[in-house]
Backbone of each chain as nested JSON, in Angstrom:
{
  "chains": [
    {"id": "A", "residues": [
      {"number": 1, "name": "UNK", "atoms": {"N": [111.209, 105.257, 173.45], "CA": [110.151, 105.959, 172.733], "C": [110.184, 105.61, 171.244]}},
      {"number": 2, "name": "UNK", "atoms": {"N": [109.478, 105.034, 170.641], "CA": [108.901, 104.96, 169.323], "C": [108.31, 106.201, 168.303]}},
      {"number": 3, "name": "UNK", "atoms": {"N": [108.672, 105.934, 167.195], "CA": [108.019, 107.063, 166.562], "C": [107.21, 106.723, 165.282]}},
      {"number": 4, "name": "UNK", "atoms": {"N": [106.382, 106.883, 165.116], "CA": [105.548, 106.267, 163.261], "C": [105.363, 107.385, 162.857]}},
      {"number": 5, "name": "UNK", "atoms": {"N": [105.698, 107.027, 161.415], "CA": [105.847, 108.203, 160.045], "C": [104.095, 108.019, 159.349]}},
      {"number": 6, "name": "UNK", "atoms": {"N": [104.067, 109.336, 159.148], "CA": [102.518, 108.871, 158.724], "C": [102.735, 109.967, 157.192]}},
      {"number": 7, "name": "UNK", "atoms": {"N": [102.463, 109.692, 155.84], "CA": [103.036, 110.248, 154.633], "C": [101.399, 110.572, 154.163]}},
      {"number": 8, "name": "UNK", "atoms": {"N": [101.222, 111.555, 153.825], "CA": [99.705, 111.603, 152.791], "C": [99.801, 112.752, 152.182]}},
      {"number": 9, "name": "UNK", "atoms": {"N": [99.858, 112.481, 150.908], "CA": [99.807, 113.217, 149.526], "C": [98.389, 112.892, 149.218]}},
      {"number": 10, "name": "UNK", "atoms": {"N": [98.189, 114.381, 147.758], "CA": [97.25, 114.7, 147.201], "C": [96.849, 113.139, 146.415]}},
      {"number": 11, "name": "UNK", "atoms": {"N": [95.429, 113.08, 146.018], "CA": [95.086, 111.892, 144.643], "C": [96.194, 112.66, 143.646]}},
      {"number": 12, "name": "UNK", "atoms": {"N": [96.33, 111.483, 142.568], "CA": [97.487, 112.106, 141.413], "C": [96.132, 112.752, 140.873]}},
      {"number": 13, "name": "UNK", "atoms": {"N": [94.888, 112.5, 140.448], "CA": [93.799, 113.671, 139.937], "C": [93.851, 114.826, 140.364]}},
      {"number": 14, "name": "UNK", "atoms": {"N": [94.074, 114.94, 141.231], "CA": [94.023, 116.331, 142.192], "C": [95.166, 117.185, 141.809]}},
      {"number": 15, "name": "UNK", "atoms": {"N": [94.801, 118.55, 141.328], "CA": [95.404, 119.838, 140.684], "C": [96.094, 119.989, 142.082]}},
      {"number": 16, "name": "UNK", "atoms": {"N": [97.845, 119.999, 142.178], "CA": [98.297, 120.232, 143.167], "C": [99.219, 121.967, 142.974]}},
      {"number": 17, "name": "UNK", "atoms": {"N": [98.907, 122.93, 143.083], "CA": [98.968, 124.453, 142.686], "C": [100.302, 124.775, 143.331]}},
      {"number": 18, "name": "UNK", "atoms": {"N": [100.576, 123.877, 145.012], "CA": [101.932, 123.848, 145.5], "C": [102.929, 123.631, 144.945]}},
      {"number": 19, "name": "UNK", "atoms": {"N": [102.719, 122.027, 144.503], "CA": [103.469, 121.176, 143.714], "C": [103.976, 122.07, 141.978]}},
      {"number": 20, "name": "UNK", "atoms": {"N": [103.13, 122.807, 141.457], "CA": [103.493, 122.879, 140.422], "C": [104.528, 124.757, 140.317]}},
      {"number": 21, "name": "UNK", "atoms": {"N": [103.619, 125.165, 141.357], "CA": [104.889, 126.04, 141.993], "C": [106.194, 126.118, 142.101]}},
      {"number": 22, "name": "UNK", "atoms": {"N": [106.433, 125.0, 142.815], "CA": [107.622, 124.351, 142.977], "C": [108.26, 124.136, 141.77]}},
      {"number": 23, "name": "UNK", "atoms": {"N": [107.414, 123.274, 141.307], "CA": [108.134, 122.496, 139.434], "C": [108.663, 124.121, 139.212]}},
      {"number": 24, "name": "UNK", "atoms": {"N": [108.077, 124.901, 139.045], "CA": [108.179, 126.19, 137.94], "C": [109.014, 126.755, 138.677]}},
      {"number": 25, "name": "UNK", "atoms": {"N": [109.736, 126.706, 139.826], "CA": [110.848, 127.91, 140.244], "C": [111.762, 126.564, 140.125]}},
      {"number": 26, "name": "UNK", "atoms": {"N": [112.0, 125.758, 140.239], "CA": [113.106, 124.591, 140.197], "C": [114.19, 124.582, 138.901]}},
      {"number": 27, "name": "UNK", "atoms": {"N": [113.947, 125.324, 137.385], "CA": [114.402, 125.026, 136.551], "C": [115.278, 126.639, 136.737]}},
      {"number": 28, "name": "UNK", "atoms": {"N": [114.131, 127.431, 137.437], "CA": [115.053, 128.992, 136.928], "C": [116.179, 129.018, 138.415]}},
      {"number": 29, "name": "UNK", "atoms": {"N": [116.342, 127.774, 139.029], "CA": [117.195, 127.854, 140.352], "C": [118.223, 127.144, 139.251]}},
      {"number": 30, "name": "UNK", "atoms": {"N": [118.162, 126.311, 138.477], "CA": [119.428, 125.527, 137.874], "C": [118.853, 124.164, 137.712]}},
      {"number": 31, "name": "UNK", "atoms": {"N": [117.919, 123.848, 138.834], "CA": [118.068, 122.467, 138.471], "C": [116.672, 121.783, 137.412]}},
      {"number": 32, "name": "UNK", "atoms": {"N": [117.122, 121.344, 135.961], "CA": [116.418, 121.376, 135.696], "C": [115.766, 119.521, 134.956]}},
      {"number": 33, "name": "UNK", "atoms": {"N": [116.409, 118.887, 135.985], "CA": [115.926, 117.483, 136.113], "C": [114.863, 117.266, 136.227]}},
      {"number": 34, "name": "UNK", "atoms": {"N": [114.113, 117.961, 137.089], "CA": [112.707, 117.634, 137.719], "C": [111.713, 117.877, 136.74]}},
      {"number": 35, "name": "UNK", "atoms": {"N": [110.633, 117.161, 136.36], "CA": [109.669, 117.335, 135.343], "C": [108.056, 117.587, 136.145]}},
      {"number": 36, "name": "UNK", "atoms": {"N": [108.074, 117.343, 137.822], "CA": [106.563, 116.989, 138.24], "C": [106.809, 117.438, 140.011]}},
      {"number": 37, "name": "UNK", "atoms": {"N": [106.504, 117.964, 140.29], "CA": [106.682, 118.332, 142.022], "C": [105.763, 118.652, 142.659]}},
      {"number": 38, "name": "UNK", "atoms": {"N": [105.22, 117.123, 143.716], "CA": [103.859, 116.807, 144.494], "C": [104.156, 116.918, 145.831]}},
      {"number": 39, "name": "UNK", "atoms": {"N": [103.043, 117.53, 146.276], "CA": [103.628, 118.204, 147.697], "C": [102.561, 117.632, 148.822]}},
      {"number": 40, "name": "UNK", "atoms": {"N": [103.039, 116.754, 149.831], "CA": [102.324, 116.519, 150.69], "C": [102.4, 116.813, 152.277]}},
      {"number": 41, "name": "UNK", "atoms": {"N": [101.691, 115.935, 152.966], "CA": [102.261, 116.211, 154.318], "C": [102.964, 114.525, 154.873]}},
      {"number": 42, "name": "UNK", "atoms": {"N": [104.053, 115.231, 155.925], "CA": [104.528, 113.868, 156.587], "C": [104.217, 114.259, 158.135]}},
      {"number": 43, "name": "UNK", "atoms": {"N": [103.934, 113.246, 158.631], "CA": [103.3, 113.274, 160.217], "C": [104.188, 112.553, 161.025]}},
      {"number": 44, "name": "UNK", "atoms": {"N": [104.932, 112.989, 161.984], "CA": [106.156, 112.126, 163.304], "C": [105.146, 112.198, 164.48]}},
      {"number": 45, "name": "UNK", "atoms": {"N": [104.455, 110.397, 165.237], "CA": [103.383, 110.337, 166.321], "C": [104.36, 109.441, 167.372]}},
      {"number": 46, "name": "UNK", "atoms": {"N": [104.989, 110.493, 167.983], "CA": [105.481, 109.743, 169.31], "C": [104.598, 108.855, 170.006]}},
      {"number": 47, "name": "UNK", "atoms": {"N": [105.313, 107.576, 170.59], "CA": [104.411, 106.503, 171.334], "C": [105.389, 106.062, 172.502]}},
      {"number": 48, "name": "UNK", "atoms": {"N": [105.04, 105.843, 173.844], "CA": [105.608, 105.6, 174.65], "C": [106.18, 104.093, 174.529]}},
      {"number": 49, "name": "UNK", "atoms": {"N": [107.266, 103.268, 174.078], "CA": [107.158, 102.021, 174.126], "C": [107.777, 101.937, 172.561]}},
      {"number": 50, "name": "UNK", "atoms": {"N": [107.92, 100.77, 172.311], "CA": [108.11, 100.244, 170.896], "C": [106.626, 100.525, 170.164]}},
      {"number": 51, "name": "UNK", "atoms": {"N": [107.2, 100.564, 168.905], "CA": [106.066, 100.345, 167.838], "C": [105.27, 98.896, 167.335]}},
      {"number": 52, "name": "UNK", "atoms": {"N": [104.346, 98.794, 168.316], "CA": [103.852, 97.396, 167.907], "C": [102.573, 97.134, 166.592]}},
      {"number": 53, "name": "UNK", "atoms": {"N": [102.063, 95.999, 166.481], "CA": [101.168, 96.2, 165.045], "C": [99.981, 97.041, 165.427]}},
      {"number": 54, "name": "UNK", "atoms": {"N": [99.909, 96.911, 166.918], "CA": [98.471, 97.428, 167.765], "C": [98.595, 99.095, 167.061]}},
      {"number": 55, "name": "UNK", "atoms": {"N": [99.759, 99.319, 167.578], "CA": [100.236, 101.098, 167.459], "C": [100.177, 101.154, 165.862]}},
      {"number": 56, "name": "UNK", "atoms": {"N": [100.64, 100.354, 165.105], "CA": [100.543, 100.98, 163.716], "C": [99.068, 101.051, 162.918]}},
      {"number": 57, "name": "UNK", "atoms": {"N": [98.743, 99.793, 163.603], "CA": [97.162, 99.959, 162.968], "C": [96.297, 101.635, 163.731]}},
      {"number": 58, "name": "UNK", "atoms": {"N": [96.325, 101.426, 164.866], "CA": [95.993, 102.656, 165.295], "C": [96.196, 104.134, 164.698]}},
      {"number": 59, "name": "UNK", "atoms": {"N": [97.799, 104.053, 164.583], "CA": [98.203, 105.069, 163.783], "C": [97.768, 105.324, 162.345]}},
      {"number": 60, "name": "UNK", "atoms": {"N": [96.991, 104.023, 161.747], "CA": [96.701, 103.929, 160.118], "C": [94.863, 104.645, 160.248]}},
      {"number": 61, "name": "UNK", "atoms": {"N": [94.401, 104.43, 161.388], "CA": [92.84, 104.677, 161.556], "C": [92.837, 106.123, 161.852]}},
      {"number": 62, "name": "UNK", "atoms": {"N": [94.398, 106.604, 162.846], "CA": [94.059, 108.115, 163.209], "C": [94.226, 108.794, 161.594]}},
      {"number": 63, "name": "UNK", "atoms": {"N": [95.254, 108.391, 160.65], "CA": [95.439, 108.597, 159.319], "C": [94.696, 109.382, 158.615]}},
      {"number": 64, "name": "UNK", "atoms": {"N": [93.246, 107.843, 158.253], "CA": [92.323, 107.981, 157.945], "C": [91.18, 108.858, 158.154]}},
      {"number": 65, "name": "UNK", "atoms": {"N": [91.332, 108.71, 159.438], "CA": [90.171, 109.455, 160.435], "C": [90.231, 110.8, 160.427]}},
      {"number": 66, "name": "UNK", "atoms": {"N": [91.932, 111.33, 160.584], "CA": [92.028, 113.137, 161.477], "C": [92.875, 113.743, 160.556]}},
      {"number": 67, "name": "UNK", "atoms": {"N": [94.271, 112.674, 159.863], "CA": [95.133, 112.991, 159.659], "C": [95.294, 113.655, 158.111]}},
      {"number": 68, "name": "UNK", "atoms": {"N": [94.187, 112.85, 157.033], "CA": [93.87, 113.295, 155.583], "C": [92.6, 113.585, 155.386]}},
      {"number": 69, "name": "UNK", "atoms": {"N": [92.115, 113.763, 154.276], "CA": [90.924, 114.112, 153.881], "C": [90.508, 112.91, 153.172]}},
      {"number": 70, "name": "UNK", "atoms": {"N": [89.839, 112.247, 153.16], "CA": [89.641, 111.344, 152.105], "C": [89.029, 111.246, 150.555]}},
      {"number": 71, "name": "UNK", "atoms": {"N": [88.209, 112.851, 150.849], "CA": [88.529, 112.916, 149.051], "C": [89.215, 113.541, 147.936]}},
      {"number": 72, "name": "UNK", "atoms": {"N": [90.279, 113.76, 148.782], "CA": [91.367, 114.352, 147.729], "C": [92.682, 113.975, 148.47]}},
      {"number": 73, "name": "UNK", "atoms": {"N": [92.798, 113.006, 149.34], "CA": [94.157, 112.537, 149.777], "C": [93.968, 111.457, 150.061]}},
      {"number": 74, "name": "UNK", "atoms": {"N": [95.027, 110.867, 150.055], "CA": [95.508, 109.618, 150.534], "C": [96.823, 108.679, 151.518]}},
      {"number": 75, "name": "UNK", "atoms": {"N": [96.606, 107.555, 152.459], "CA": [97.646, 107.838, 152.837], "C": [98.192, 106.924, 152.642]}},
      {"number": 76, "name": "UNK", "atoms": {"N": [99.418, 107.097, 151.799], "CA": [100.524, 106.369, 150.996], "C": [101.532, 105.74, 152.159]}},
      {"number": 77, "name": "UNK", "atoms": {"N": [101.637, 106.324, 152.837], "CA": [102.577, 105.478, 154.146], "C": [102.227, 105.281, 155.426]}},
      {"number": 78, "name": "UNK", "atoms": {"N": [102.339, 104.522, 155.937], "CA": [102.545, 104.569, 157.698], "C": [103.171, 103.26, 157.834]}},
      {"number": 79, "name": "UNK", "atoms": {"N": [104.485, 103.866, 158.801], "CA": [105.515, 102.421, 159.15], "C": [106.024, 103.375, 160.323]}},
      {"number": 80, "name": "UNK", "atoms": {"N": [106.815, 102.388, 160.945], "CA": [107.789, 102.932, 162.495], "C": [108.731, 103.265, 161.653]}},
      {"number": 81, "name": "UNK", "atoms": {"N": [109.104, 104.514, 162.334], "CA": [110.213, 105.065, 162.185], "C": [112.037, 104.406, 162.184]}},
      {"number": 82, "name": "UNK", "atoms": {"N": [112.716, 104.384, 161.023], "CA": [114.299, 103.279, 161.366], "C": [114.552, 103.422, 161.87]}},
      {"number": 83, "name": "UNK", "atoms": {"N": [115.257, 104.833, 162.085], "CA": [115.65, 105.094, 163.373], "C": [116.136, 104.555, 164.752]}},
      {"number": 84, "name": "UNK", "atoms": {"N": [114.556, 104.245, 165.231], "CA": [113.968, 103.871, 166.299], "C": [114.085, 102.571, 166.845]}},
      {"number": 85, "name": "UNK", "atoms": {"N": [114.029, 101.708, 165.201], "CA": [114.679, 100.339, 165.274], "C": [115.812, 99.821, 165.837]}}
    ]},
    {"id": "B", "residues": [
      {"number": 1, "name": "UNK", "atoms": {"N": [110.374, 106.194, 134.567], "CA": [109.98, 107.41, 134.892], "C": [110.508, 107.042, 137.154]}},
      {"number": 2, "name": "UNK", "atoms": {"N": [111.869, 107.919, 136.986], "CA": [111.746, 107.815, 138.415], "C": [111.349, 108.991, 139.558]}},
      {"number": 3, "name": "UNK", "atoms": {"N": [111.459, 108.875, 140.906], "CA": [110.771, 109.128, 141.657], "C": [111.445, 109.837, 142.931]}},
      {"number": 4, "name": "UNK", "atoms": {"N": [111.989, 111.206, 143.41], "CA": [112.828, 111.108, 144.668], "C": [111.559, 111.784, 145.64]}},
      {"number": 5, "name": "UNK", "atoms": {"N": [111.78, 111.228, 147.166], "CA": [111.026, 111.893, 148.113], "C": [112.269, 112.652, 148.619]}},
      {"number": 6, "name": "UNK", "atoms": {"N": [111.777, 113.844, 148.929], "CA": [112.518, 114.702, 149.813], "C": [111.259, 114.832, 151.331]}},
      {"number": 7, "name": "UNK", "atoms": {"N": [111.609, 114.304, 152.59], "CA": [111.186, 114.924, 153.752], "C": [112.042, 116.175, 154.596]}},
      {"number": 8, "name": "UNK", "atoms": {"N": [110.551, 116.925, 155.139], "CA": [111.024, 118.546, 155.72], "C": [110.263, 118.076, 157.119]}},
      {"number": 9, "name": "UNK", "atoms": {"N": [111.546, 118.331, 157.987], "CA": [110.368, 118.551, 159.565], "C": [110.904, 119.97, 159.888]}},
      {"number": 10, "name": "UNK", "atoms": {"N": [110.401, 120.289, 160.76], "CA": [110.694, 121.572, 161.755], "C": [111.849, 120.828, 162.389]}},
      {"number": 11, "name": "UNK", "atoms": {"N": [112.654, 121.957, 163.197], "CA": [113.794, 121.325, 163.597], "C": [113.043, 121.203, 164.921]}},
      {"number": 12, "name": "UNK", "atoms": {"N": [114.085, 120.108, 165.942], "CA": [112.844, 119.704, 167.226], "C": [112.976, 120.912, 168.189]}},
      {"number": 13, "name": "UNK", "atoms": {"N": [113.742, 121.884, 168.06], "CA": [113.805, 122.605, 168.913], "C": [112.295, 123.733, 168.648]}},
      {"number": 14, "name": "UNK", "atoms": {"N": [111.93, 123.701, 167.23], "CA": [110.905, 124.841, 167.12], "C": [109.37, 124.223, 167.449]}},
      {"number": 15, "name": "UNK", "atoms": {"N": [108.975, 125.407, 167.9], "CA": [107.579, 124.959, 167.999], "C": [106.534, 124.333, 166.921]}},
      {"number": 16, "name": "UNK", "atoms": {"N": [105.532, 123.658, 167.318], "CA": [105.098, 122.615, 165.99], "C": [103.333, 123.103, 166.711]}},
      {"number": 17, "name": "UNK", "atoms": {"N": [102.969, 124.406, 166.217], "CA": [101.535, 124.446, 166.846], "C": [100.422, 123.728, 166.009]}},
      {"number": 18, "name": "UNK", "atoms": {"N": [100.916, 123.323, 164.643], "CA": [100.111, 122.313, 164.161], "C": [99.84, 120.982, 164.719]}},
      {"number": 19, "name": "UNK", "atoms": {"N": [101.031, 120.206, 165.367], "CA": [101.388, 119.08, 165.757], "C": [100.7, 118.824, 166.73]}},
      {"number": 20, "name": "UNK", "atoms": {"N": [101.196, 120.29, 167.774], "CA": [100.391, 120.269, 168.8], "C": [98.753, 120.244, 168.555]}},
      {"number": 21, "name": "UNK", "atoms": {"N": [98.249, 120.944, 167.841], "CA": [96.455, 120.643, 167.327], "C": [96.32, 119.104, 167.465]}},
      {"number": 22, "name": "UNK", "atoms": {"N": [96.991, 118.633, 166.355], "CA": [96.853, 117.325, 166.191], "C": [97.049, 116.277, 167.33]}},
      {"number": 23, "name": "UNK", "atoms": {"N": [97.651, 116.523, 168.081], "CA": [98.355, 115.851, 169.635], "C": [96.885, 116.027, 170.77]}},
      {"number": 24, "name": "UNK", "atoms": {"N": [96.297, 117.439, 170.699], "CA": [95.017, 117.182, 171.14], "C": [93.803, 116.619, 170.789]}},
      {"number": 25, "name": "UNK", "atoms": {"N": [94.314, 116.833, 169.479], "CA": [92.957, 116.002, 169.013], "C": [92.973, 114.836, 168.974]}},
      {"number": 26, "name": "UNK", "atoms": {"N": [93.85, 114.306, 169.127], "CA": [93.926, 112.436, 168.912], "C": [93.538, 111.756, 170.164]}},
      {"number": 27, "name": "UNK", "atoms": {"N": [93.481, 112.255, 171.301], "CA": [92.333, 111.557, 172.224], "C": [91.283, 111.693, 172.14]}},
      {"number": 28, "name": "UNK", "atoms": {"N": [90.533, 112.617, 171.853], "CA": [89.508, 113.354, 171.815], "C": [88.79, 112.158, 170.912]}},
      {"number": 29, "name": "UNK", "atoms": {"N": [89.19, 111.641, 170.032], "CA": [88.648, 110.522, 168.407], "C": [89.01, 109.298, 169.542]}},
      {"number": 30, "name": "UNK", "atoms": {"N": [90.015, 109.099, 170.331], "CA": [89.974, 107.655, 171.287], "C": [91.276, 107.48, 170.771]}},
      {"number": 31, "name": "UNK", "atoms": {"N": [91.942, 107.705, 170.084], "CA": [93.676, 107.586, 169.887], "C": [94.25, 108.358, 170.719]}},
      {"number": 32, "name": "UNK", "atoms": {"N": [94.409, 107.024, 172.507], "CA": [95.458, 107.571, 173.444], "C": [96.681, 107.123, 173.32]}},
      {"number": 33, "name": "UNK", "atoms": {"N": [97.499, 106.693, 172.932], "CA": [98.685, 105.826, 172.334], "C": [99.404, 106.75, 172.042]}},
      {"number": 34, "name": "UNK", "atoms": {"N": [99.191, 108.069, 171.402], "CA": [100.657, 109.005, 171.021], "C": [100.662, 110.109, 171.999]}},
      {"number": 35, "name": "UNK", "atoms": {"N": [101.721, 110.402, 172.393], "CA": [102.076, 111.177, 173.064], "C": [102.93, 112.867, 172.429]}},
      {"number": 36, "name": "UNK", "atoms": {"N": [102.959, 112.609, 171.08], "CA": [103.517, 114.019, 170.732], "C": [103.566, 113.75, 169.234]}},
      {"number": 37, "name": "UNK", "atoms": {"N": [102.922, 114.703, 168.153], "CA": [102.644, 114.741, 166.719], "C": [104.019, 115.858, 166.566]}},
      {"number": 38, "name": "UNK", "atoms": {"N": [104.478, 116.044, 164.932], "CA": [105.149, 116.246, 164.492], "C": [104.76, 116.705, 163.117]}},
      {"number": 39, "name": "UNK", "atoms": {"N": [104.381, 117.81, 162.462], "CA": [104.153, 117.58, 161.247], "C": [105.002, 118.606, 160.19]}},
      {"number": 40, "name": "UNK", "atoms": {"N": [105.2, 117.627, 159.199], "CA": [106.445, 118.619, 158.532], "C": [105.611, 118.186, 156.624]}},
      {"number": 41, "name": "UNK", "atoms": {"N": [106.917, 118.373, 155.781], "CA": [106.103, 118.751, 153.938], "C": [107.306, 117.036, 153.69]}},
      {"number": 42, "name": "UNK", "atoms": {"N": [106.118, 116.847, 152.742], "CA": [106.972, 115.59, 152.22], "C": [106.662, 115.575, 150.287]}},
      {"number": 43, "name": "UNK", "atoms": {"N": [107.997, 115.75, 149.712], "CA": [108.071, 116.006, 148.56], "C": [108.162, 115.196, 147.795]}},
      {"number": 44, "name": "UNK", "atoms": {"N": [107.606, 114.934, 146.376], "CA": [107.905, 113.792, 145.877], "C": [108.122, 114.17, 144.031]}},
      {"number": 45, "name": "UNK", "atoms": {"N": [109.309, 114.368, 143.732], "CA": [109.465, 114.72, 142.366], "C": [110.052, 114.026, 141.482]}},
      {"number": 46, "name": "UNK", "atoms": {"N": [109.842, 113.803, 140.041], "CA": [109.448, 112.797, 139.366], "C": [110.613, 113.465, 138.223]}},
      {"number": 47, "name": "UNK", "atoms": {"N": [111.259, 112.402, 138.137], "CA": [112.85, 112.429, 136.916], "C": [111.992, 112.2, 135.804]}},
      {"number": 48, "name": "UNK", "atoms": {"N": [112.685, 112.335, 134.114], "CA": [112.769, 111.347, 133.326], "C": [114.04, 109.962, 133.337]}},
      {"number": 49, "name": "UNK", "atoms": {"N": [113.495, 109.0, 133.446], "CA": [114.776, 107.835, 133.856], "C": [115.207, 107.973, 135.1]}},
      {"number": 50, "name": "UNK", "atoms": {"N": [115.796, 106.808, 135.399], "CA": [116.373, 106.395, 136.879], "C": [116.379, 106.94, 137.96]}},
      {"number": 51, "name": "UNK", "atoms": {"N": [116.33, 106.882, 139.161], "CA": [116.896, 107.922, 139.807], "C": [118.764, 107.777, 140.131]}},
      {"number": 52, "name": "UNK", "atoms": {"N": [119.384, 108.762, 139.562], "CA": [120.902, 108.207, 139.508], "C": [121.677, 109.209, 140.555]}},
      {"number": 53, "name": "UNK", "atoms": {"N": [122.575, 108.818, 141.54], "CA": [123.615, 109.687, 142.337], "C": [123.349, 110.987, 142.286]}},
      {"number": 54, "name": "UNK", "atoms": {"N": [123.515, 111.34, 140.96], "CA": [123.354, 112.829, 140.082], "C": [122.207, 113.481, 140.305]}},
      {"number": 55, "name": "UNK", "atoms": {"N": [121.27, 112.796, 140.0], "CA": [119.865, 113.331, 140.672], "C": [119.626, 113.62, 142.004]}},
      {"number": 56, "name": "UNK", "atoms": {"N": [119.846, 112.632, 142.866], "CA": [119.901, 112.28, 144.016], "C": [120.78, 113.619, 144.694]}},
      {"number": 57, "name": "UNK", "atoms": {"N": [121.908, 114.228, 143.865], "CA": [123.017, 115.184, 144.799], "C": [122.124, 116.56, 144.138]}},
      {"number": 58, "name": "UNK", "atoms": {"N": [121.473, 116.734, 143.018], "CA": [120.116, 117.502, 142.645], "C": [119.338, 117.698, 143.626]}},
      {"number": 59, "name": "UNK", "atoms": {"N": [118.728, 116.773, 143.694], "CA": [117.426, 116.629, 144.672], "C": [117.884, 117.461, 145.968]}},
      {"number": 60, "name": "UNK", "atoms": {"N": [118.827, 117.054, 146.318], "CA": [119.452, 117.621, 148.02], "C": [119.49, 118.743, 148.03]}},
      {"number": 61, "name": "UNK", "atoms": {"N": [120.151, 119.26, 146.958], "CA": [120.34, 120.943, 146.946], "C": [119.309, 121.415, 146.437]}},
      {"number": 62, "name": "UNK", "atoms": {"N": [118.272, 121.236, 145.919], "CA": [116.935, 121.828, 145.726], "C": [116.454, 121.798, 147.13]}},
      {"number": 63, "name": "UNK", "atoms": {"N": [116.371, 120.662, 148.138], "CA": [116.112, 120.477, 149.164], "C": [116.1, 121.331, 149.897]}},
      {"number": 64, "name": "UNK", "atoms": {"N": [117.614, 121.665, 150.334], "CA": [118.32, 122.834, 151.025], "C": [118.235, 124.447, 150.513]}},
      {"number": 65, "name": "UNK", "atoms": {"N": [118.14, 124.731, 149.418], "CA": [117.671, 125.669, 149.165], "C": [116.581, 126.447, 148.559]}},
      {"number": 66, "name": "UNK", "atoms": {"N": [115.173, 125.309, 148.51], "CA": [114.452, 125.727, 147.422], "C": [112.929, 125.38, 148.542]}},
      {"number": 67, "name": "UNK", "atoms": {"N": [112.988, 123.939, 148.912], "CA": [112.216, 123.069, 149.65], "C": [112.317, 123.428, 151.159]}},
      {"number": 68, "name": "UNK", "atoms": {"N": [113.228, 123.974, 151.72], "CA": [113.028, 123.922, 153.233], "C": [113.979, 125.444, 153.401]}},
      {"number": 69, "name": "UNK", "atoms": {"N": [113.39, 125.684, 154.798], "CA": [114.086, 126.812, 155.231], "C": [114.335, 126.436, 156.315]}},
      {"number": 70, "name": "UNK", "atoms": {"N": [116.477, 126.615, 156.366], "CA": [117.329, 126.191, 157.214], "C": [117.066, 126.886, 157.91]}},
      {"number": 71, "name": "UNK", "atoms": {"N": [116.814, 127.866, 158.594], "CA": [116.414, 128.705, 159.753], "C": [115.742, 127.244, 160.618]}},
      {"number": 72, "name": "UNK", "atoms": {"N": [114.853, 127.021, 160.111], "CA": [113.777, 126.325, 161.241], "C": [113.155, 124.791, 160.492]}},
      {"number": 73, "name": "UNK", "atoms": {"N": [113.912, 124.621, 159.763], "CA": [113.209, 122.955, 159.214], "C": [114.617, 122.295, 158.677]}},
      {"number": 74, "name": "UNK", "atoms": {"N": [114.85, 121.394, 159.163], "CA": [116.057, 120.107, 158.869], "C": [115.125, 119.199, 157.261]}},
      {"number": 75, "name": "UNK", "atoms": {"N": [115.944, 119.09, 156.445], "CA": [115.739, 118.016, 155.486], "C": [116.389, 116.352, 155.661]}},
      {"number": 76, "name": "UNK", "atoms": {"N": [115.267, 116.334, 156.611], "CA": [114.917, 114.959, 156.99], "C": [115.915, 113.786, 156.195]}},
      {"number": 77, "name": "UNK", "atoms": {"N": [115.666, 113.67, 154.968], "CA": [115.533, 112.598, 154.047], "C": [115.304, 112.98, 152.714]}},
      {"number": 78, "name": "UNK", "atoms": {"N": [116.302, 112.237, 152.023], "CA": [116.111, 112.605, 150.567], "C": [116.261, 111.057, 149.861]}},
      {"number": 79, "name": "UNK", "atoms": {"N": [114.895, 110.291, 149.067], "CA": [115.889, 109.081, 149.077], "C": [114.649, 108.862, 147.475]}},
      {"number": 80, "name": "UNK", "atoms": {"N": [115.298, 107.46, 146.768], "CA": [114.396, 107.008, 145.978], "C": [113.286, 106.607, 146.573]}},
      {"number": 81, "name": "UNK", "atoms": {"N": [112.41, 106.932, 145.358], "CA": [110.628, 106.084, 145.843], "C": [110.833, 104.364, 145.958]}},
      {"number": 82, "name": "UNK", "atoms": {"N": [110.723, 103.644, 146.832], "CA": [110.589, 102.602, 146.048], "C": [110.318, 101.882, 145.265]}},
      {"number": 83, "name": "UNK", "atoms": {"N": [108.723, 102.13, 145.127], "CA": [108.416, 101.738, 144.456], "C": [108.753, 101.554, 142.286]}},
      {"number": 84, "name": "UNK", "atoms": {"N": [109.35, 102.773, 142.44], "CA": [109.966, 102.695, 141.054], "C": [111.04, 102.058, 140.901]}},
      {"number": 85, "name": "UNK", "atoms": {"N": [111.929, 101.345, 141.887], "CA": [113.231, 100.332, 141.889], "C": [112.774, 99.06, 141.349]}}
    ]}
  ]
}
């Protein structure tokens, strides 16, 4: 069984209200490295079989298609899972 | 200006009724190829300078206690962006 990672975050234009949430409780926890915290979604699409280019392109159209919005996201990744390799 | 992703899934034992949405809907569009969705938060927070060890052992424990709840979501992955290497 194969698995592809599918990653889609906000446009960097896009006011992310999660992300800055985050930033703002991160410094009063201790850690106060972090200057910017963008919050997206990651998607795991089981496939029966290895991950071939057929399956990744597929997986890049469901992306597009179901998986983001296209005017305020984008999708920054899709690859097979290491793992799996 | 560097870059760490932190990934959050549900752990596989919990239910994923989002995943599942998504798992029906992907035939429905003509994407028969996956057999089981997964969807979890994928973080991406932004240093001043490098991303160094130090950050990196940062990042984790924000991870674990700030970013995910050990009850029911594993922290996947905590790694540099590449693209900023």
């Amino acid at each position: 069984m194969g698995h592809v990672v599918i990653d889609v975050m906000l446009k960097p234009e896009i006011l992310d209200p999660q992300g800055q949430a985050v930033a703002g409780a991160l410094p009063r926890l201790g850690f106060g490295d972090f200057t910017d915290v963008r919050q997206g979604k990651r998607f795991v699409l089981a496939v029966d079989g290895p991950v071939t280019d057929t399956v990744l392109a597929q997986a890049r159209e469901a992306a597009d298609t179901l998986l983001s919005n296209p005017v305020i996201e984008d999708v920054v990744s899709v690859h097979a899972l290491e793992s799996d390799a």
